[in-house]
Structure formats: structure tokens, C-alpha cells
C-alpha positions in Angstrom: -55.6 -68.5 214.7 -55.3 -66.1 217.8 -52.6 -64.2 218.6 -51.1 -64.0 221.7 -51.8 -60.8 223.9 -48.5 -58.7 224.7 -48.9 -60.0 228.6 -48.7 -63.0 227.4 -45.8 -63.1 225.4 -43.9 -61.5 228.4 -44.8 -64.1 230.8 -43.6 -66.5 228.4 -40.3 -64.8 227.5 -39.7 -64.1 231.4 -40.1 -67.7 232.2 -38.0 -68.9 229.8 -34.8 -66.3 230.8 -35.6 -67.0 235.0 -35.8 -71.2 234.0 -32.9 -72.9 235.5 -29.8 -72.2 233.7 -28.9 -75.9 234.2 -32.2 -77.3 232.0 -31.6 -74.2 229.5 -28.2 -75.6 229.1 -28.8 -78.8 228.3 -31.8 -77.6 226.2 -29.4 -75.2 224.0 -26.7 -78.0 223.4 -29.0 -80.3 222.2 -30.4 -77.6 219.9 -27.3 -76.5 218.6 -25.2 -78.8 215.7 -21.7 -78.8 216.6 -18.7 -76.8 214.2 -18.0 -78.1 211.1 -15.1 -78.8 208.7 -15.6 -75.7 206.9 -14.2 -72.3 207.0 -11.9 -69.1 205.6 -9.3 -67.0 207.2 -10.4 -63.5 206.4 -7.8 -60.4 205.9 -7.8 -59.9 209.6 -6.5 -63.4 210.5 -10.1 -63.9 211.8 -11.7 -67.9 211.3 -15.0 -67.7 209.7 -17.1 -70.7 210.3 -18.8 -72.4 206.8 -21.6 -74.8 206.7 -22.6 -76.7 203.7 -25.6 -79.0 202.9 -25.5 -81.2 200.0 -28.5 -82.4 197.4 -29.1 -86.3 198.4 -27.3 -87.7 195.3 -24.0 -85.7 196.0 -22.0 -84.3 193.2 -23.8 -85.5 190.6 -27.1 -83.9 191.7 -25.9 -80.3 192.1 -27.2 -78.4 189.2 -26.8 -74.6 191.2 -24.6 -73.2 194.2 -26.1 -70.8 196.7 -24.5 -68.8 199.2 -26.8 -68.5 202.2 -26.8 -65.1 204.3 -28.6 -65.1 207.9 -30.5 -62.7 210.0 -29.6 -60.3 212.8 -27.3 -61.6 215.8 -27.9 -65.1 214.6 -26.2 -67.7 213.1 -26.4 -71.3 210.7 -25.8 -73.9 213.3 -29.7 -74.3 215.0 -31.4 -77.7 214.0 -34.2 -75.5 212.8 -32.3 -74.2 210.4 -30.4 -77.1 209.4 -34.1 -79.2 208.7 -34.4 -76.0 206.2 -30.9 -76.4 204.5 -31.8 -80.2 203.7 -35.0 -79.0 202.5 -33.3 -76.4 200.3 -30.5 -78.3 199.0 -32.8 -81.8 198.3 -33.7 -80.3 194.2 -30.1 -80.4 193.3 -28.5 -77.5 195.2 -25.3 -77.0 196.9 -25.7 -74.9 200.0 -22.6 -72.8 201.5 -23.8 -70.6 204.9 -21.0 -68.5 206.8 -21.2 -67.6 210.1 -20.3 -63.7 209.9 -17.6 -62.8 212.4 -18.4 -62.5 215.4 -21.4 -64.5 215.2 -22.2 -68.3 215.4 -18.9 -70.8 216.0 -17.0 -67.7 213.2 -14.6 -65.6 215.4 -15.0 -62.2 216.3 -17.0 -59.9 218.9 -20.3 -60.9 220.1 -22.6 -59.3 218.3 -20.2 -56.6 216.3 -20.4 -55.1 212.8 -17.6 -52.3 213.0 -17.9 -52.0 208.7 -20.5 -53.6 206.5 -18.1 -53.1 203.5 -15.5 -55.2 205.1 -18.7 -58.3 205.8 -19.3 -58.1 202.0 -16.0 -58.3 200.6 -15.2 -60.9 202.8 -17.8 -62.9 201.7 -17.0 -61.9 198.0 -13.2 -63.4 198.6 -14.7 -66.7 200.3 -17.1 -66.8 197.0 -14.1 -66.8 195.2 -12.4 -69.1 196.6 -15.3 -71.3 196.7 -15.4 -71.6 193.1 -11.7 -71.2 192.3 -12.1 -67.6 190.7 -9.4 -66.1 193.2 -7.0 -63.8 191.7 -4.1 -65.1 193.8 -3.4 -68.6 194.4 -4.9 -69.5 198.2 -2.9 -70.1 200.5 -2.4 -73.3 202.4 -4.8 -73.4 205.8 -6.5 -70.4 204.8 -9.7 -72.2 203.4 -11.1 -75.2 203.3 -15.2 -75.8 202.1 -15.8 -78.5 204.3 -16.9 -80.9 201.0 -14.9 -83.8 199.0 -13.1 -82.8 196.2 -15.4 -84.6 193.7 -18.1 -82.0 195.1 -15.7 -79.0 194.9 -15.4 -79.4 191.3 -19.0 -79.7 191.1 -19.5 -76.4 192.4 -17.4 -74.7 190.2 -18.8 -75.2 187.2 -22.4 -74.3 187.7 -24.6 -71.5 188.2 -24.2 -69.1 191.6 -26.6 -67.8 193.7 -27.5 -65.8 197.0 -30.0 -66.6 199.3 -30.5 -63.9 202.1 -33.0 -63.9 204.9 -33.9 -60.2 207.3 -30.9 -58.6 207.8 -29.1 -61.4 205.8 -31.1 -60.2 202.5 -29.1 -56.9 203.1 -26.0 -58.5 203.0 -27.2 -61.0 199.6 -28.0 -57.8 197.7 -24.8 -56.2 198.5 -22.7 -59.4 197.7 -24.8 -59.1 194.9 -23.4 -55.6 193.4 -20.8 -56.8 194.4 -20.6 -60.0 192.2 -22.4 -58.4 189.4 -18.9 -56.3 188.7 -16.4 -58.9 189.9 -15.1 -59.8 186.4 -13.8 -63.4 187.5 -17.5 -64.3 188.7 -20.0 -62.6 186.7 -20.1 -65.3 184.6 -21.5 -67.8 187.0 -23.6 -65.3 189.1 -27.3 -65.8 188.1 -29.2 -63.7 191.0 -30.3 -63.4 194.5 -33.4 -64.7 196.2 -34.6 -62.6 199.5 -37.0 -63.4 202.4 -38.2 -60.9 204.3 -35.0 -58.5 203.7 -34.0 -55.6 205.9 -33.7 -53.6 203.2 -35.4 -50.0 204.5 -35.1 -49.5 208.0 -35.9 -45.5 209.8 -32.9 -43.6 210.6 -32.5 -40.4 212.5 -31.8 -36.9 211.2 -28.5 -36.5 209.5 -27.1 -34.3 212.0 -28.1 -37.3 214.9 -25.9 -40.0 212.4 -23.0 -37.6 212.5 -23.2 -37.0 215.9 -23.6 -41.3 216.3 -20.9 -42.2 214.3 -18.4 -39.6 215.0 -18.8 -39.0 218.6 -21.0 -41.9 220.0 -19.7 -45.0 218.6 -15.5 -44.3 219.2 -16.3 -43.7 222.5 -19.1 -46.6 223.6 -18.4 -49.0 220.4 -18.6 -52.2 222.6 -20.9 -50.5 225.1 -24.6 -51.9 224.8 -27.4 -49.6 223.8 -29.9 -48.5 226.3 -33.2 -50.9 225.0 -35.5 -47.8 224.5 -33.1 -46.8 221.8 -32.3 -50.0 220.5 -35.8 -51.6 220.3 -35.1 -53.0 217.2 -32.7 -55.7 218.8 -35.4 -57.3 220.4 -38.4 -57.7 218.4 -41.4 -59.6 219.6 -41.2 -63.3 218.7 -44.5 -63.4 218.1 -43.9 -60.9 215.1 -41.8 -64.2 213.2 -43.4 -67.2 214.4 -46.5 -68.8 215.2 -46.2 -69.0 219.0 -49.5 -71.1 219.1 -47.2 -74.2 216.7 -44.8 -76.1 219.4 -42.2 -76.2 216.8 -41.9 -72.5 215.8 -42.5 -72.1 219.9 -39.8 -74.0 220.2 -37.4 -72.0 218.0 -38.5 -69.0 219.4 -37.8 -70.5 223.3 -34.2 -71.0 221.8 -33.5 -67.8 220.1 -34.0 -66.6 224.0 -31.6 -69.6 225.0 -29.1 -69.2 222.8 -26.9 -66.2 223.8 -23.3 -65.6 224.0 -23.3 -63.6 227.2 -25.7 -66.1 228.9 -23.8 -69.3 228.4 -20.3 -67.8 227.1 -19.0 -70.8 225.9 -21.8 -72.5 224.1 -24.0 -69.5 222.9 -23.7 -69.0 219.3 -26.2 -66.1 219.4 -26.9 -62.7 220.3 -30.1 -61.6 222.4 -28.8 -58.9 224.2 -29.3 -54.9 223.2 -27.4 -54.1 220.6 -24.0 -52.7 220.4 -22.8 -48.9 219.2 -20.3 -49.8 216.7 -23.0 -52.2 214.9 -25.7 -49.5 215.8 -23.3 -46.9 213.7 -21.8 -49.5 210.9 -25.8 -49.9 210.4 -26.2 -46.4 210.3 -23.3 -45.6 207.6 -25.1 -48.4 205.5 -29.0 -47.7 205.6 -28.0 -43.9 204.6 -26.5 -45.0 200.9 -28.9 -48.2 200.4 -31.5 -46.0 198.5 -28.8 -45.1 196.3 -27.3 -48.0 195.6 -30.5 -50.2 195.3 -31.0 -48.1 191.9 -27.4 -50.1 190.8 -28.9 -53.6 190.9 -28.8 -55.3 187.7 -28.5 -58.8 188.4 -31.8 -60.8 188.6 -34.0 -60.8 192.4 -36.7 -62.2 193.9 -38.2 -61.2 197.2 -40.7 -63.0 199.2 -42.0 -60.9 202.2 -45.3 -60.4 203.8 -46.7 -57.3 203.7 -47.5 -57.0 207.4 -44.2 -57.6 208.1 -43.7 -55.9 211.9 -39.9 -56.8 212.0 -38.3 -55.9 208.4 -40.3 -53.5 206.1 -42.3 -54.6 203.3 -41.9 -51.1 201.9 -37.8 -51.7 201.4 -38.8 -54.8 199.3 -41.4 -52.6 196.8 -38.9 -49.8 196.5 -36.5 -51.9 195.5 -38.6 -54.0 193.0 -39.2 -50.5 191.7 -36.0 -48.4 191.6 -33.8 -51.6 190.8 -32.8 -51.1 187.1 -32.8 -55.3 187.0 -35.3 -56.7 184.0 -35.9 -59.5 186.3 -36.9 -58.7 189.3 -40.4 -60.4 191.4 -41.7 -59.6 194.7 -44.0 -62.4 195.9 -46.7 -60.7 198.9 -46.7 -63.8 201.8 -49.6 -62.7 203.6 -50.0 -63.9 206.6 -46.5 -65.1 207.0 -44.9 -63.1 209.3 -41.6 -62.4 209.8 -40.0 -65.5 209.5 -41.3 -66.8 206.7 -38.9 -70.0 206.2 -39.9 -71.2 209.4 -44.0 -70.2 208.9 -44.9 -71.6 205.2 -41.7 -73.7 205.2 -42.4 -75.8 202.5 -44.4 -72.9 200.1 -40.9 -70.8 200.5 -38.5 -73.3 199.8 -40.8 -74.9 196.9 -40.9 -71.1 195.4 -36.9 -70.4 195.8 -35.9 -73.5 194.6 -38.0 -73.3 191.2 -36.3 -69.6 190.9 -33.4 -70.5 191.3 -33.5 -73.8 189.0 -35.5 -71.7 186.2 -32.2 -69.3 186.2 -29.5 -71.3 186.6 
């Protein structure tokens, strides 16, 4: 299947930012599913947004609970990713996916991570909450799941999971460590499954971090980096999809669509540069990762392709290797790109789903 030449892809991403904003509009709100009934009040007073899909046959079908992480300056609410939600839940699973703050209908700066460590344990206290492990009573408005009662209960008494895709696989490994030591949800916590994770990225000398986080970010933290510095936030699409498949072209034409600074009040994503205080939260994170990948007991398993241009495959194999887990597999999609739920949908899903049912 050809490739399409660099010229190409920039005529194609051109046209779609100089289209009229009226048809890319109406275009994006059809794409996008509206809010739902789910969501947390984290320790800031921030509302996170929660979205859950449910097996066909309701309560009585879900044998496993899985706490889906996204990718970079994205979000849960595209129809894309809501055909792979039913598609992952359909075997008997019960699918929770937060928006992170500041990102999808979850509020919060555009595009800002200020502290990784505060993402995770917020996501650790809305696991908790989830499955009625919390080790204070909850508050009245402060959370809801977005699911019948009969389905709550459900949840709560089986096996829990994390599912985390690019950057999101990240954020599933350190929810992980996280849940692997929480003493009211060890019990239930089985593992993590990651596709494509951002798990190794390059950083600069020490001495640049310091200078970054200490002198750059307070001063420009909401300022946008200049894009030959933050290349990373804009990755060619035709590194994740198939751009010669209408329906991954069409996903891609809307990841250019939807943008928060485009259409302000119906944007749910992020395709702009990206922002000093995420660039230096990243940095504070990808310094200690190497370190703390070498604490991960709990069971994984990765599916990435090794020609991965977006995430590196190399952060997958060192940590199948460092991890001191005794179950740990990392499955070698070749030729799926990046965005492998949306290439091999189907041979993804079918290979998560059997994980996570053989370990719940």
C-alpha cells in the first residue's frame, strides 16, 4: 500500500485547516458525542468528565472493569473512539474513560499538565471511588459513574484493569504502581494492557531540564512552544493511520478539526504546539520513568509496532525487560503504525480482550 509523499500530506493538512470554518464546524459537531452523565470533582474543585461503555447484556455480562487512559491532547468523546469502546466492552467488559483536565468536556486548561503526579492520583481516587474502596465516605455531588446502580455493584466485585494508549499507556503504568501498593485495591487489580505507550521519549541534557523547569516554565507556563522545539506536538498523521483508508482519513481530517482554540466552544482537543508547563511536567516525568519502570510488578502487556515513528518501540522492550513483573508480553504489530486501535482494529481488541479475560 503506498505511502503518501510528505508534499502530499501537507497539501492535505493545509486544505483541511484553510476549509471553511462553517463546513468544519458542522463536520466536528457531528463527529463529536455529546457530555455524558459521568464525572468526579477532583481535589481542586475541577469536574472531570467520565465515559462508560457497557457489554450488551448489562450487569450481568460484565466479568472485568477497565479503566481506559487516552493519548496526547486528546480526548474519549470522538465517534471513532466510541465504535472502539463498544467493540472493547462487547466480551463482558465494563469500560470507564476520563477525560484528564483540561482536555475533552473535563475542566481545566487547554492542553495543560502542570504535575503528572497530581493526573495519577486523581485517577487513583476516581478508581476508588469507582469501586467503593474510598477511604472516606464520598461526598454528595462529588461523583457520580454515569451507570445504574445494578451496574455499579457489578463493577465492584470483579477484576480491574487499565487500558492505556500513546501517552495514555504512560499514565496506565503509573496508575498501575500506583494501584499495585494501594492496600484497599490490590485485591481487585489484575494488570495493565498498553498500545503503542509513550514510555521512552529523548530528553535534553540535565543541565537544559533544570534550566526548563526552573526558569522556563514559571515564566512562559501557558505560553506555546515555538514548533521547531516542540515537533513532537504535531506528528505526521500519516505516522498513525492509513491515510489511503477513508475512515482512518477521516479521523485524521478531524484530529485537525477538533481544536479548542479553533472552535473555543465545541473543540474538545488540542492541535496546537504544545505548552511550557506540560513541556516541563513531561520533563520531570520522563527523567525518573527508567527508574521506576524497574518497580512494576503487576502483570502488562504491550502491543506496539516496531516502526513506530510517533512513540518508541524501544520504551516498550525496556520495559518488558527491566520490569521485575513475571508476567509481562510485548506483542511486535508490524506494520501497524502508530495508532494501532484504529489500523488492525479488530486484531487489537480481539488480543486485549482475551488478556484481560485470561487474567481476570
Amino acid at each position: 500500500m503506498a505511502e503518501w509523499s510528505t508534499e502530499k500530506e501537507e497539501e492535505w493538512r493545509e486544505s483541511v485547516e484553510r476549509e471553511d470554518p462553517v463546513v468544519s464546524l458542522a463536520a466536528l459537531k457531528d463527529w463529536l458525542r455529546p457530555r455524558s452523565s459521568g464525572f468526579f470533582i477532583d481535589k481542586s474543585g475541577n469536574r472531570w468528565h467520565v465515559r462508560s461503555e457497557l457489554p450488551p447484556g448489562g450487569s450481568q455480562a460484565i466479568r472485568a472493569t477497565v479503566i481506559y487512559c487516552h493519548g496526547m491532547n486528546t480526548h474519549v468523546n470522538g465517534k471513532h473512539v466510541g465504535e472502539l469502546f463498544a467493540k472493547l466492552s462487547a466480551p463482558g467488559l465494563a469500560l470507564f474513560a476520563v477525560d484528564l483536565a483540561g482536555h475533552g468536556y473535563s475542566e481545566g486548561r487547554r492542553g495543560m499538565v502542570e504535575d503528572w503526579n497530581v493526573i495519577f492520583e486523581e485517577l487513583q481516587r476516581f478508581i476508588e471511588m469507582l469501586v467503593g474502596k474510598t477511604e472516606l465516605p464520598i461526598e454528595p455531588g462529588t461523583f457520580d459513574a454515569g451507570v445504574p446502580q445494578d451496574v455499579l455493584q457489578a463493577v465492584r466485585s470483579v477484576p480491574l484493569f487499565c487500558l492505556g494508549f500513546s501517552m495514555g499507556g504512560m499514565i496506565a503504568t503509573y496508575v498501575g504502581l500506583h494501584l499495585q501498593e494501594n492496600p484497599r485495591i490490590k485485591s481487585l487489580f489484575r494488570g495493565v494492557a498498553l498500545v503503542s505507550p509513550a514510555i521512552a521519549v529523548s530528553l535534553p541534557p540535565p543541565t537544559v531540564q533544570m534550566i526548563l523547569r526552573n526558569l522556563v516554565v514559571p515564566l512562559f507556563k501557558t505560553c506555546e512552544m515555538p514548533t521547531v522545539v516542540s515537533s513532537s506536538s504535531k506528528p505526521k498523521h500519516s505516522w498513525s493511520y492509513d491515510m489511503n483508508d477513508p475512515k482512518q482519513l477521516q479521523i485524521a481530517e478531524n484530529d485537525i478539526r477538533d481544536c479548542a482554540s479553533r472552535f473555543p466552544t465545541v473543540g474538545l482537543g488540542w492541535s496546537r504546539a504544545m505548552l511550557w508547563g506540560t513541556a516541563g511536567a513531561f520533563s520531570e516525568v520522563y527523567s525518573v520513568i527508567a527508574e521506576d519502570l524497574q518497580l512494576v510488578e503487576f502483570p502488562f502487556l504491550i502491543l506496539h509496532d516496531p516502526m513506530d515513528r510517533v512513540t518508541s518501540f524501544a520504551g516498550s522492550e525496556q520495559m518488558t525487560q527491566t520490569a521485575p513483573s513475571k508476567d509481562k508480553t510485548l506483542v511486535r504489530m508490524d506494520g501497524s503504525k502508530h495508532g494501532i486501535v484504529f489500523t488492525t482494529q479488530d486484531k487489537a481488541v480481539a488480543q486485549m480482550t482475551l488478556w484481560i479475560l485470561t487474567h481476570a
